[in-house]
N, C-alpha and C positions, 0 to 999 in steps of 0.2 A: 395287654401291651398298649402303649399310648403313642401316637404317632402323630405329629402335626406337618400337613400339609403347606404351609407357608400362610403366606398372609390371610295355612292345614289354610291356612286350612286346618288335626291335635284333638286333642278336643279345641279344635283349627277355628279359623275365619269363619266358618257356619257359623262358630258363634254369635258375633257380632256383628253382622253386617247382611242386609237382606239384599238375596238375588236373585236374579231373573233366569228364567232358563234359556240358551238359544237351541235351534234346531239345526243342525249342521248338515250340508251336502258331501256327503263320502264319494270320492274317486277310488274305486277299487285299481290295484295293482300299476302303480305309477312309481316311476323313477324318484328312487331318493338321493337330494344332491348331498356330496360330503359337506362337512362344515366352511368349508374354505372354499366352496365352490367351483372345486375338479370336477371329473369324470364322475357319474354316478356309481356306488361301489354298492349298489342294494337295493332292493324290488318292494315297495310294499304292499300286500295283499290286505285285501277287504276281507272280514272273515265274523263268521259267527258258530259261537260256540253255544252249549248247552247248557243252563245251568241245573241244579239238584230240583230245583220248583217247573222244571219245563218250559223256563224264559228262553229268549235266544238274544244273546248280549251281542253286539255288534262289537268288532275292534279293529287295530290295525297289526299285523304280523311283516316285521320287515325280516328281509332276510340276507345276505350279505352274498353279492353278486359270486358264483363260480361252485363249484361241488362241496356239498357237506358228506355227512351233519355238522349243525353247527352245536357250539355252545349257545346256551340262551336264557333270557331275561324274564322275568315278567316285572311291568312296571305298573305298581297298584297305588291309587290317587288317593290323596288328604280326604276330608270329612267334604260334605255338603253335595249337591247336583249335578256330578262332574261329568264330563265327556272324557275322552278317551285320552287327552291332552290336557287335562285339569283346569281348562276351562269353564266359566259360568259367565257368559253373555258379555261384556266389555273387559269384564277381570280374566287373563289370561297368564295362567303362568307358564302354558308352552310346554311342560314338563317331555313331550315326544322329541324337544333336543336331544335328550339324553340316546334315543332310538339313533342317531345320525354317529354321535361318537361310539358307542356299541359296534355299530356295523362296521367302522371301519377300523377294528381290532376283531375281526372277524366272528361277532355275536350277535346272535338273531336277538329280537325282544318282543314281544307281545305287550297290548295295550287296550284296555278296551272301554267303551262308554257305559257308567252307571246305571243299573235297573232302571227305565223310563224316560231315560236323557239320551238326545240326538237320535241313533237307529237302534236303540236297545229296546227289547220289549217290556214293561212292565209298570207296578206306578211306587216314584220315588217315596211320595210321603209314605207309601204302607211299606217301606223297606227298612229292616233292622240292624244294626249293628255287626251284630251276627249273618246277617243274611250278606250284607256283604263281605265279611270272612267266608261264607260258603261259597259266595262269588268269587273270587281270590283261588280257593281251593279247585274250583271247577276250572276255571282260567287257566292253572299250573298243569293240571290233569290234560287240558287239551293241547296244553306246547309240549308236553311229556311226549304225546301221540302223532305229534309232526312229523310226516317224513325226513323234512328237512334237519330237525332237530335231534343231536345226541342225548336222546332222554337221562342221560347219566351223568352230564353236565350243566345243571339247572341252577339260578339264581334268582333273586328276587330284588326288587327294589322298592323301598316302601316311604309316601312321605307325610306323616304325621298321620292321620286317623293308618293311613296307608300302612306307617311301618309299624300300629297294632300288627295289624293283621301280615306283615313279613315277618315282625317276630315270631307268632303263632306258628307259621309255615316252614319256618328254617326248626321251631321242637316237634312238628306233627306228619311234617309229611318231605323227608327224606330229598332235602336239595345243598347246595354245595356252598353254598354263599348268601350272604343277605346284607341289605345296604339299609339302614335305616335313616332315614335324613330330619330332622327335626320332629323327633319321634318321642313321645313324653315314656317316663319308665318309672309313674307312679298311677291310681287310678284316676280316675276320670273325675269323680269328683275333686279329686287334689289337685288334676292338672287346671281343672278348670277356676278355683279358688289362686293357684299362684298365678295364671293369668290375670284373673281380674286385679287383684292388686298392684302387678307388673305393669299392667295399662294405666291405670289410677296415678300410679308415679309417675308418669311419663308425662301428664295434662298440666299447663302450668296452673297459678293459683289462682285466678280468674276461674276457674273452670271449676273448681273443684264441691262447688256449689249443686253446680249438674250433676258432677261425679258422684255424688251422696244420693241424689236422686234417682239418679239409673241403677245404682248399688240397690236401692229400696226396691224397685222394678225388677230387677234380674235376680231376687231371691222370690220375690214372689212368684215369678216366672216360673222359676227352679222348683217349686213348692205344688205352682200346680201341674209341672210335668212328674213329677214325683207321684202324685196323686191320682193321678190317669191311670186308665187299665185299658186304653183301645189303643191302633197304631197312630191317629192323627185327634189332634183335639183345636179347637180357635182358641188363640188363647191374645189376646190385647186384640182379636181381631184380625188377625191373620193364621192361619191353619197349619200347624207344625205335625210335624215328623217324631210325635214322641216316644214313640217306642226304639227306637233307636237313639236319642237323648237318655231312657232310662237307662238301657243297654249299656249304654258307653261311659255314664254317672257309676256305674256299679261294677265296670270290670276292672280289674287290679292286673297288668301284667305280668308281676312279681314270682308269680309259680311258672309260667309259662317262659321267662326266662331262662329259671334252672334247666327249663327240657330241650334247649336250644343245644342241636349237635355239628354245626353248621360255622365257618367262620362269620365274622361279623365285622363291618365298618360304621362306624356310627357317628354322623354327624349332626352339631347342633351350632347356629351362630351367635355371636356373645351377643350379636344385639335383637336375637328373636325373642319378640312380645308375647307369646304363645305357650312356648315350650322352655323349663328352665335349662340351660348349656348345664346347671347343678347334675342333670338326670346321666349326663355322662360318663358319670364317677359311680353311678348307680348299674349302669348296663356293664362298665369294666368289675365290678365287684362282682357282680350277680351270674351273667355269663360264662359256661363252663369249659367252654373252648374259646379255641386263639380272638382276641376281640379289641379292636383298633380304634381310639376314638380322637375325634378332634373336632375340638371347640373355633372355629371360624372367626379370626378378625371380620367385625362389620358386617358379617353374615344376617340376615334378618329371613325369617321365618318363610318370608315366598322364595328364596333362596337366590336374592341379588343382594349386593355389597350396599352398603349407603352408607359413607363416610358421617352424616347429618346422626341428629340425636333422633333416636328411636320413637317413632310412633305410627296410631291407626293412619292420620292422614296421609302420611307418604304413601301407604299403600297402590294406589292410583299411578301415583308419579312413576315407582319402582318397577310397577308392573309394565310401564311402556319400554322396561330394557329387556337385555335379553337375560336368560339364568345366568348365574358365575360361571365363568367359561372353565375357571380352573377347577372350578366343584366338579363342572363333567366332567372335564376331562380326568379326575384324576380317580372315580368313581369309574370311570371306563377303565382304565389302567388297572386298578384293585380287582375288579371284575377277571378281567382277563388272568391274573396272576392269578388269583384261585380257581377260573373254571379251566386252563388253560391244561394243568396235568392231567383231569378226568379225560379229556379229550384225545389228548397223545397220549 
């Protein structure tokens, strides 16, 4: 079923653009204001859970002021270093708004910071693809175990490397709902080939000179992550993550879609760089149950609107606003409509 709403990071922005890690200070269990700036409607608690390697991932667990259980979220981050908020050092995309409209349709959410980033334990470059799907898993496993939480109303929310690993979790491991937001639904090495070309077109003619140049750099790049057998290698002289590059060049979602039992919302914007809006048509064919998608006017892949023609450079600019107000909110809405019966 196809539904439009009105007007990575994927194989994401790890791609393309080098970042800094920062080190966040966590306030455990502080007032969450609603969006509109009322009364606080929801507590968030500092929280660490355990993953399958004996890390202890730092997050935040908000909970929606008054008696549960509640229904509840987890919300798992795009590709590259992320914190708990999909954060990397000046690039912010904030994604813990989403935690604010949740709670006040009375839904917990869970969030938490990537293997080695801000208060998580462990080291990012040696982390794999996989290893963050089992992060994900272990994540879902401990909002299951909340007291707070009706373990039999669970959802996920995934954004681009992220909604791999939500799709994974709505065929593997028994939840109620999955929100996948500019979420590629061909492999890794496909998504990452229609990206570069998507970008390529975007550069005017000036450019395009460089653009053949970086093209000649980013296969041989590709060629010698390919060619690795440890989890980190230097490669132009900076020290990459390749075993989670290989990981992600060779996973195909396509089987893992058919086992999806779970409804489904699935959004892509027509002007994300990243991920094609095409994969849409791909998750409504492929998907076996009820599954809802819509392509975004203006949408772009960090999940704010830009009217302007599509490119890397706005990135910056985009990210100084806040997410599509109406993306959340209507993502929270959908949310609730499906977790809402398990509950009552």
């Amino acid at each position: 079923m196809q539904k439009n709403f009105g007007r990575d990071h994927g194989p994401s922005v790890a791609y393309l653009l080098p970042f800094s890690i920062v080190r966040m200070k966590i306030n455990a269990a502080q007032a969450l204001p609603t969006t509109d700036g009322a009364t606080p409607h929801a507590i968030e608690h500092e929280v660490g859970l355990a993953n399958g390697s004996g890390l202890i991932l730092r997050g935040t667990l908000v909970v929606p002021a008054g008696p549960g259980p509640w229904a509840a979220v987890l919300i798992i981050p795009g590709s590259g270093p992320l914190d708990r908020d999909s954060n990397i050092g000046s690039l912010r995309m904030n994604i813990g708004t989403m935690a604010a409209a949740l709670a006040q349709r009375g839904i917990a959410s869970l969030r938490y910071d990537r293997r080695g980033i801000a208060a998580s334990d462990g080291n990012w470059l040696a982390t794999g693809f996989f290893d963050n799907r089992d992060d994900a898993l272990a994540a879902l496993h401990y909002l299951r175990l909340r007291p707070e939480v009706h373990g039999d109303a669970l959802g996920v929310v995934g954004h681009s490397e992220g909604g791999l690993h939500a799709l994974w979790l709505a065929g593997h491991a028994n939840i109620n709902a999955a929100v996948l937001l500019a979420t590629p639904a061909r492999s890794g090495r496909d998504a990452l080939q229609w990206q570069e070309t998507r970008i390529r077109s975007t550069l005017p003619t000036i450019a395009r000179p460089v653009s053949a140049l970086m093209r000649a750099i980013a296969s041989r790049t590709l060629a010698r992550v390919e060619a690795s057998t440890g989890d980190t290698a230097r490669i132009y002289g900076r020290r990459m993550n390749v075993r989670w590059y290989r990981e992600l060049l060779n996973y195909d979602p396509l089987e893992d879609l058919a086992m999806i039992s779970a409804p489904v919302l699935a959004i892509t914007g027509d002007k994300d760089l990243q991920v094609s809006p095409g994969d849409l048509e791909i998750f409504a064919r492929l998907i076996p149950t009820h599954t809802e998608t819509d392509a975004v006017t203006d949408l772009t892949h960090l999940l704010r609107r830009d009217a302007q023609r599509p490119r890397l450079r706005s990135y910056r600019r985009l990210l100084k606003q806040p997410m599509d107000h109406d993306l959340v909110e209507n993502v929270a809405i959908w949310l609730r409509s499906q977790l809402s019966t398990a509950v009552d």
